[in-house]
C-alpha positions, 0 to 999 in steps of 0.5 A: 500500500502507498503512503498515502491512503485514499478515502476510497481504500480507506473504506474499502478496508473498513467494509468488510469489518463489524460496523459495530466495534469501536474504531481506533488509532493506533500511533507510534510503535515507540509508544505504543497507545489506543487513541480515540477517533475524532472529527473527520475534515475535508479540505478542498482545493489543490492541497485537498485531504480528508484529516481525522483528529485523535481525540484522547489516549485510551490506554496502552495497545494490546500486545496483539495489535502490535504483533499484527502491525509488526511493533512487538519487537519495538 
């Protein structure tokens, strides 16, 4: 996958999951924390993108997430 990932992939990636669990961020293989979603915002014109704001620390990854993203060893 390219650095940066489109609004299209983004959902492509998110259709096939349970529309009902929680969504996350997961930040910094350094650090490894949960990090709430936030607001969602598109900005227009020729430096166009759609940001999500973090919107608080949840608490530390569980060790399983960071196995999937390859960040155990970190």
């Amino acid at each position: 996958m390219s650095y940066e990932l489109t609004v299209r992939q983004l959902i492509h990636q998110l259709q096939t999951l349970d529309p009902e669990l929680p969504a996350y961020f997961a930040i910094n293989p350094d650090w490894p924390h949960t990090h709430r979603i936030g607001q969602i915002v598109q900005i227009t014109g020729p430096d166009g993108a759609v940001y999500i704001a973090e919107d608080g620390q949840e608490g530390v990854l569980p060790p399983a997430v960071r196995t999937q993203l390859s960040w155990a060893n970190v």
